[in-house]
C-alpha positions as CSV (number, residue, x, y, z in Angstrom):
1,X,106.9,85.5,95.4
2,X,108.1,81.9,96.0
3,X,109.1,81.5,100.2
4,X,110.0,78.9,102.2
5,X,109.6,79.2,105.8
6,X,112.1,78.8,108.6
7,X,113.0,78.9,112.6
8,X,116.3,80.2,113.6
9,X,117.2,79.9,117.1
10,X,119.4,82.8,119.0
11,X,120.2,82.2,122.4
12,X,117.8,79.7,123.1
13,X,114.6,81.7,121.1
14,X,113.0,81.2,117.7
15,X,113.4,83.8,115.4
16,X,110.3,83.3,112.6
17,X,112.4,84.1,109.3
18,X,111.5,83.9,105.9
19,X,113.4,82.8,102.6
20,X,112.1,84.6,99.4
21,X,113.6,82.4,96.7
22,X,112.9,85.4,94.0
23,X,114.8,88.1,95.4
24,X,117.6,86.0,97.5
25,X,116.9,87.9,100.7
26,X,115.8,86.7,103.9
27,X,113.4,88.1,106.1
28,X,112.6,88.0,110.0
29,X,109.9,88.8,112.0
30,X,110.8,92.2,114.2
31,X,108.8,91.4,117.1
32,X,110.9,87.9,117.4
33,X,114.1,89.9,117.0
34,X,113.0,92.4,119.2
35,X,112.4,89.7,121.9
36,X,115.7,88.2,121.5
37,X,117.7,91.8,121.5
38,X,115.7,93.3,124.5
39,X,114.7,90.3,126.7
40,X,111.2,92.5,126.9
41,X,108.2,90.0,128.0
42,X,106.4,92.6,125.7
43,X,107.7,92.5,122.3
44,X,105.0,93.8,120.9
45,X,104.2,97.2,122.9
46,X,108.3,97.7,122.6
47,X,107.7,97.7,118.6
48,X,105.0,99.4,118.5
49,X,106.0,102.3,120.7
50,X,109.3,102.2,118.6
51,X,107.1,102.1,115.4
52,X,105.5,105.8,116.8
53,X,109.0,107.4,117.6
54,X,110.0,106.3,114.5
55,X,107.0,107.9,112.5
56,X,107.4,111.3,114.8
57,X,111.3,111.6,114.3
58,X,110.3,111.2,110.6
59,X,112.1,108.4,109.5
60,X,110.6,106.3,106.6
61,X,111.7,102.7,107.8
62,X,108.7,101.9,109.8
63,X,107.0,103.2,106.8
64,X,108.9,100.5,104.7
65,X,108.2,97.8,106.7
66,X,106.5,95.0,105.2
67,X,103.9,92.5,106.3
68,X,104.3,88.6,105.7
69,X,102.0,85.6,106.7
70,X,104.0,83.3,109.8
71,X,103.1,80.6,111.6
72,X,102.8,81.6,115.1
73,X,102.7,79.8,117.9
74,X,99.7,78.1,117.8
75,X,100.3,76.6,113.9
76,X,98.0,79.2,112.7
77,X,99.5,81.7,110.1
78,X,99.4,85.5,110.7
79,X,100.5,88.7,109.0
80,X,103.4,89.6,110.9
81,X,105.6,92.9,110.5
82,X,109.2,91.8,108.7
83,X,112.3,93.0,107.7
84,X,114.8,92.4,105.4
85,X,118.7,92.5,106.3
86,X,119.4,95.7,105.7
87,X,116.2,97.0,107.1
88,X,117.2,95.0,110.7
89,X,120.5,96.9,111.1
90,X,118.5,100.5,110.4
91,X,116.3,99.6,113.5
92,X,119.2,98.2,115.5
């Protein structure tokens, strides 16, 4: 899968996105978005306690979710939960 990396800014805050050339379809990391949508100084705990109400109420998205290599903030890259499009509205 051929990418090309990107930052989007919303209000002010980077959004880590990702543009897979093969299938046309953007993807963004969900603690970045989750950051932006909540204001929570803990993105992380906020996703992950969604990922486990998620899982309990049975729903498969958080099983879905995929894992991608961004650059974080110190230039290094990590796997990072992402979603596609379509997969951001379901969890919004």
């Amino acid at each position: 899968m051929k990418q090309e990396n990107a930052i989007q800014l919303f209000e002010n805050k980077k959004v880590r996105t990702l543009w897979d050339v093969e299938n046309e379809k953007w993807f963004f990391s969900i603690i970045d978005v989750i950051e932006v949508l909540t204001e929570s100084d803990r993105p992380r705990k906020y996703w992950s306690d969604l990922k486990a109400k998620l899982k309990k109420e049975g729903s498969q998205l958080s099983e879905n979710i995929g894992q991608l290599k961004m650059q974080s903030s110190d230039d290094k890259f990590y796997k990072t939960d992402v979603a596609d499009t379509e997969q951001l509205f379901r969890l919004i």
